[in-house]
C-alpha positions in Angstrom: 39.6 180.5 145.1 42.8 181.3 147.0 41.6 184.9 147.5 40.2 186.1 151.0 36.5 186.3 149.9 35.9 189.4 151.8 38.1 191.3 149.6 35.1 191.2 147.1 37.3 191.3 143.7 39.3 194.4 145.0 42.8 193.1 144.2 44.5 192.8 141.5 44.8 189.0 140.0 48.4 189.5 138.8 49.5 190.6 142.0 47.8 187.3 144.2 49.7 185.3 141.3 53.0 186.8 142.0 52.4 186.7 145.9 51.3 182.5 145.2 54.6 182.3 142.9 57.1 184.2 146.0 55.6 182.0 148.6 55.7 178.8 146.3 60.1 179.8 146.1 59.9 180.0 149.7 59.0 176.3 150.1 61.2 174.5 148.4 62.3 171.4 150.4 65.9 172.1 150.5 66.6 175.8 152.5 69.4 176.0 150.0 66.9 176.0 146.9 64.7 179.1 148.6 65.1 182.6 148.0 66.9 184.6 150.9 64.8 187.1 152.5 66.5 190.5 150.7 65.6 188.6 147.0 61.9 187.8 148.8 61.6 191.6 148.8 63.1 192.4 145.7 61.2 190.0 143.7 57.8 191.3 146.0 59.4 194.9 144.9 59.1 193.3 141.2 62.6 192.5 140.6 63.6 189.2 139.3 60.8 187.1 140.2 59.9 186.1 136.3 63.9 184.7 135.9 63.6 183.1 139.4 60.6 181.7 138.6 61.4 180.4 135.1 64.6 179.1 136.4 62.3 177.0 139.2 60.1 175.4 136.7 62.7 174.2 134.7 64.3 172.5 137.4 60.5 170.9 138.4 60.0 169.8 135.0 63.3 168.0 134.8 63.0 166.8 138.4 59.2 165.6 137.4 60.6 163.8 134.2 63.4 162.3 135.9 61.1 160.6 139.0 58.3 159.2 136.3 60.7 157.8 133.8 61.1 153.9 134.6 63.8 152.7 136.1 65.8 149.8 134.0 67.2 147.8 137.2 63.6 148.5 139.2 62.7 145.2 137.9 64.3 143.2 141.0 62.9 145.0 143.8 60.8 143.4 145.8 57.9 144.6 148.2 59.6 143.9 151.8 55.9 144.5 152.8 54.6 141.2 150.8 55.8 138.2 153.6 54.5 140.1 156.6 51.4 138.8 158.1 48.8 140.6 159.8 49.3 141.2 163.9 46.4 141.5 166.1 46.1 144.3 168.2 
């Protein structure tokens, strides 16, 4: 689905998934977390993208874990949102 369509099934699916796994490392959120552009080649070259990439989903899962898991003192927030009344434009 993430394929040019044109390219009519000539490429090689392991490839597209390491080309979607490179560009996935180079948007990470924090420019400290993404690969420089000399690992972008090495890993495109076939070196160290499997470590790099094991080593990123580690760090999703825990981050994923860590934002769903409730929070004990959430229970005294309030919505700032619920006293405002509605303005007319």
């Amino acid at each position: 689905m993430l394929v040019d369509p044109d390219l009519e099934r000539d490429y090689i699916d392991s490839e597209v998934e390491q080309l979607i796994q490179v560009a996935l490392l180079c948007t990470q959120g924090s420019p400290m977390d993404r690969p420089k552009m000399c690992d972008v080649v090495r890993m495109l070259e076939g070196d160290g993208l499997d470590e790099r990439w094991d080593e990123w989903q580690k760090v999703e899962v825990n981050r994923q874990e860590i934002d769903l898991a409730p929070h004990p003192n959430s229970d005294w927030i309030l919505d700032s949102t619920e006293n405002l009344h509605a303005v007319e434009l």
